[in-house]
BASEMI-38277 format. One record per residue: residue in three letters; x, y, z of N, C-alpha, C, O in turn. Coordinates in steps of 0.1 Angstrom, whole numbers, padded with zeros to 4 digits, always signed. Example, Ala and Ser with C-alpha at 12.3 -4.5 7.8 and 13.67 -1.06 7.14 Angstrom:
2
ala+0132-0057+0078+0123-0045+0078+0132-0033+0078+0142-0033+0085;ser+0128-0022+0071+0137-0011+0071+0129+0000+0079+0134+0011+0080;
//
This chain:
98
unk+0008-0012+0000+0000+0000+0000+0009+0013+0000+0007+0022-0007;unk+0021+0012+0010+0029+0021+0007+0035+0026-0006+0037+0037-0010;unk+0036+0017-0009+0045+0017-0030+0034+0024-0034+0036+0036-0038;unk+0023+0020-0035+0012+0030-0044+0008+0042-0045+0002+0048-0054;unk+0015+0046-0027+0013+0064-0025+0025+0064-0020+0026+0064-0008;unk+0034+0063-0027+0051+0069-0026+0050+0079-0030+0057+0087-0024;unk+0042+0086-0042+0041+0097-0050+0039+0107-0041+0047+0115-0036;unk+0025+0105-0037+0016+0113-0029+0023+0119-0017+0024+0131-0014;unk+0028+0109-0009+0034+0107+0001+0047+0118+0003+0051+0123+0013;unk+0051+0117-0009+0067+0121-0012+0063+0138-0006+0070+0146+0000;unk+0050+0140-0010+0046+0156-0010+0044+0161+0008+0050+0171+0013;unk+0036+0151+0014+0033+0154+0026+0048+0156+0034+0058+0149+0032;unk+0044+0168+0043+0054+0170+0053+0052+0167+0071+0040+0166+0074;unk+0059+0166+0078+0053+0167+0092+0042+0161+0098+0040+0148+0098;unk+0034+0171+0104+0020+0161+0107+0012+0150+0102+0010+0139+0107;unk+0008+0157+0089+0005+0151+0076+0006+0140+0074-0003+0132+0075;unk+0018+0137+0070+0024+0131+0068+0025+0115+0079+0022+0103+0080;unk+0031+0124+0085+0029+0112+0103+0016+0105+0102+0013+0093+0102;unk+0011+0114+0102-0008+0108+0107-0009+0099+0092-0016+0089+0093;unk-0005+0101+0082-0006+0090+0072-0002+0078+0078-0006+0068+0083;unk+0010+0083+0074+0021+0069+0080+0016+0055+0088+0019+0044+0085;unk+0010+0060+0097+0006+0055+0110-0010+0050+0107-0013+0041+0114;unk-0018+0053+0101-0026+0047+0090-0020+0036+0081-0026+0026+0077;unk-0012+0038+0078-0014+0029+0066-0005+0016+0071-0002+0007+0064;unk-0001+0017+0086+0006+0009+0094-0004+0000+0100-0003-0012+0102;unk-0015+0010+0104-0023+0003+0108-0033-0005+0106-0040-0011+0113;unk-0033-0002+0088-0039-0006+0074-0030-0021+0075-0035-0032+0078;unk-0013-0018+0073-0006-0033+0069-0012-0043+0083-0015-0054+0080;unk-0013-0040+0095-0013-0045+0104-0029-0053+0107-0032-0062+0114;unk-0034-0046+0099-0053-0054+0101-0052-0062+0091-0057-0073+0092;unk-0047-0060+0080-0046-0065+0067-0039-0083+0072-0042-0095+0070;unk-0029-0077+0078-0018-0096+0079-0024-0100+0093-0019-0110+0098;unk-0032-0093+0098-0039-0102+0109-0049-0107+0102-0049-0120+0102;unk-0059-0099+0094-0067-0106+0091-0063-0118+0085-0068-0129+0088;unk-0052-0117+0073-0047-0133+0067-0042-0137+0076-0032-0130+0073;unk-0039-0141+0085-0032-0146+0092-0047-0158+0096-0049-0170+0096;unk-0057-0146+0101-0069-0158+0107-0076-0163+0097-0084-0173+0098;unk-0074-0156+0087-0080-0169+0075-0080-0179+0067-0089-0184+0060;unk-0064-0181+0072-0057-0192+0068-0054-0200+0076-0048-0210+0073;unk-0059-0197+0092-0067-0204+0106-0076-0214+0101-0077-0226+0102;unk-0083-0203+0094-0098-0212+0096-0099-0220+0079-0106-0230+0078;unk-0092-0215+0071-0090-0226+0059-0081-0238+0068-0086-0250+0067;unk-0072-0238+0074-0065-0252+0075-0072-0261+0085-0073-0273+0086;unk-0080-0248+0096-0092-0258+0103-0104-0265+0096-0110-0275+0100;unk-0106-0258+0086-0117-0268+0077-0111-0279+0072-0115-0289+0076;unk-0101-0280+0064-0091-0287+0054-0089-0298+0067-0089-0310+0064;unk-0088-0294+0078-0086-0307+0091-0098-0316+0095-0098-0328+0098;unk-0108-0306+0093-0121-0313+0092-0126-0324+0088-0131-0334+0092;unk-0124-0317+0075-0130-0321+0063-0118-0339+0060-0120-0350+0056;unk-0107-0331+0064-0100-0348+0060-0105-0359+0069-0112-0369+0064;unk-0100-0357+0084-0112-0363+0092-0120-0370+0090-0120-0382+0092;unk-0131-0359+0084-0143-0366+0084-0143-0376+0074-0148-0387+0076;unk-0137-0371+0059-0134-0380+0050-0125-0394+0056-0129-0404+0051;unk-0116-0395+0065-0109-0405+0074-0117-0415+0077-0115-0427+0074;unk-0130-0409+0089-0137-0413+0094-0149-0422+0084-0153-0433+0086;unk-0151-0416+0077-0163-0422+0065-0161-0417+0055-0164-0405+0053;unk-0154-0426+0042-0146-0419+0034-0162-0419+0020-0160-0413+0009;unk-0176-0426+0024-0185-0429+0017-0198-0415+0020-0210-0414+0017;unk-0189-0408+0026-0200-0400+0035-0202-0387+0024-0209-0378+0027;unk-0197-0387+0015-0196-0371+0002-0206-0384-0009-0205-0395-0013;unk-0217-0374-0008-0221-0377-0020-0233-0389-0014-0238-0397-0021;unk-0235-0388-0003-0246-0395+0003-0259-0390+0004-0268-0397+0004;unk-0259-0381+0005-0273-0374+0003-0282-0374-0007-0295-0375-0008;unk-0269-0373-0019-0276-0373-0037-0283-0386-0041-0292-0385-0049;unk-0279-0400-0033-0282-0410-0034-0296-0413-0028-0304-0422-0032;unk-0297-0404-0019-0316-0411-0013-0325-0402-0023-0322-0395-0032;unk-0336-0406-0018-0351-0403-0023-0353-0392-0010-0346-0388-0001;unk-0368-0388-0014-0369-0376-0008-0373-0377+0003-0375-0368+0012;unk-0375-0391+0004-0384-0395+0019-0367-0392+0034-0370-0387+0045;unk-0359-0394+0032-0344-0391+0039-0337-0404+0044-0326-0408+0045;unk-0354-0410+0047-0340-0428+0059-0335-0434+0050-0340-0435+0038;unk-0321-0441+0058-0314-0451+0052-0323-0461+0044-0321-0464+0032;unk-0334-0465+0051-0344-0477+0044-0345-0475+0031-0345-0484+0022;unk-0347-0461+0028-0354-0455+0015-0348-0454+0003-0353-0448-0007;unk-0334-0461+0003-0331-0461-0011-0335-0465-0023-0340-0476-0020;unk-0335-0465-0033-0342-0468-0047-0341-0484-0045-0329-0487-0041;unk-0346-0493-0047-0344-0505-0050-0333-0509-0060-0331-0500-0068;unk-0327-0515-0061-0317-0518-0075-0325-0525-0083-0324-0523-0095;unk-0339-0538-0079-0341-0548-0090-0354-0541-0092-0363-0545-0101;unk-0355-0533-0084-0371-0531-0089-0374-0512-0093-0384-0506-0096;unk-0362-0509-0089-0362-0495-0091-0371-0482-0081-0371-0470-0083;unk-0381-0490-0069-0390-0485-0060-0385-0479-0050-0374-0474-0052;unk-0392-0478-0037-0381-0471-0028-0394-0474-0021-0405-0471-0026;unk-0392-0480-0007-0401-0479+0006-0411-0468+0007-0423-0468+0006;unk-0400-0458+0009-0407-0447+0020-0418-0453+0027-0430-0452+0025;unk-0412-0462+0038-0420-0460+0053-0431-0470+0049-0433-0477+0058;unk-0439-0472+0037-0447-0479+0033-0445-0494+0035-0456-0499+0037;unk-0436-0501+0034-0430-0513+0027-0431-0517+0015-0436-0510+0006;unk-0425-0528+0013-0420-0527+0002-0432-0533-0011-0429-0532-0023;unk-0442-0538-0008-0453-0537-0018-0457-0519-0024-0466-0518-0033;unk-0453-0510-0019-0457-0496-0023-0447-0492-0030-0437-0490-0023;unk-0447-0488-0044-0435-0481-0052-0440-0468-0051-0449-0467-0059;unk-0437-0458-0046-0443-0443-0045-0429-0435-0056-0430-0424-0060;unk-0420-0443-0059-0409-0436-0064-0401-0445-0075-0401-0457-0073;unk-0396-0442-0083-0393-0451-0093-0378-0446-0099-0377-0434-0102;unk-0368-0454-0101-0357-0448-0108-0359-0441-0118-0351-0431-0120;unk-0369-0442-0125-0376-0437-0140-0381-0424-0140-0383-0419-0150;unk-0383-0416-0128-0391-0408-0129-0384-0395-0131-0390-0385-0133;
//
C-alpha cells in the first residue's frame, strides 16, 4: 500500500504526513492479521474435512443418493427401481424412471 502512495506521500510534510504513516501501518497490520486468521480457519476446515473423509470416506455424495423420503431404508431398489418410503415394500411411491 505504501508503494502505491510513494508519490503522494513524497509531497506530505510533518504532521501530515505522520498521521498518514501511522494509518497505513495500521492498514498493513489489520490487513496480515486478518490473513493470518483466515488461513486459521482454511487449515481448520481442510482438518475437518479430512477427518471426516478418514472417518467415512462414503460420506460425500450420500445425500444425492436417497429419495426424498431421507431414511437409510429408502433407497431406490436396485431390482425393482422403487423405494419404501415408510410404506414397505409392496408400495412403489418412487421409481428410478421418474
Amino acid at each position: 500500500m505504501c508503494d502505491l502512495l510513494s508519490r503522494p506521500l513524497a509531497r506530505l510534510r510533518g504532521h501530515p504526513l505522520e498521521a498518514m504513516l501511522e494509518v497505513l501501518d495500521q492498514f498493513d497490520l489489520t490487513l496480515s492479521d486478518n490473513t493470518s486468521i483466515i488461513q486459521a480457519s482454511i487449515n481448520k476446515i481442510e482438518l475437518i474435512a479430512a477427518q471426516t473423509l478418514l472417518s467415512d470416506p462414503n460420506l460425500i455424495g450420500e445425500s444425492s443418493r436417497r429419495n426424498n423420503c431421507g431414511d437409510e431404508d429408502d433407497f431406490v431398489d436396485a431390482h425393482t427401481g422403487c423405494t419404501k418410503c415408510n410404506e414397505g415394500p409392496k408400495y412403489c411411491l418412487q421409481t428410478s424412471h421418474q
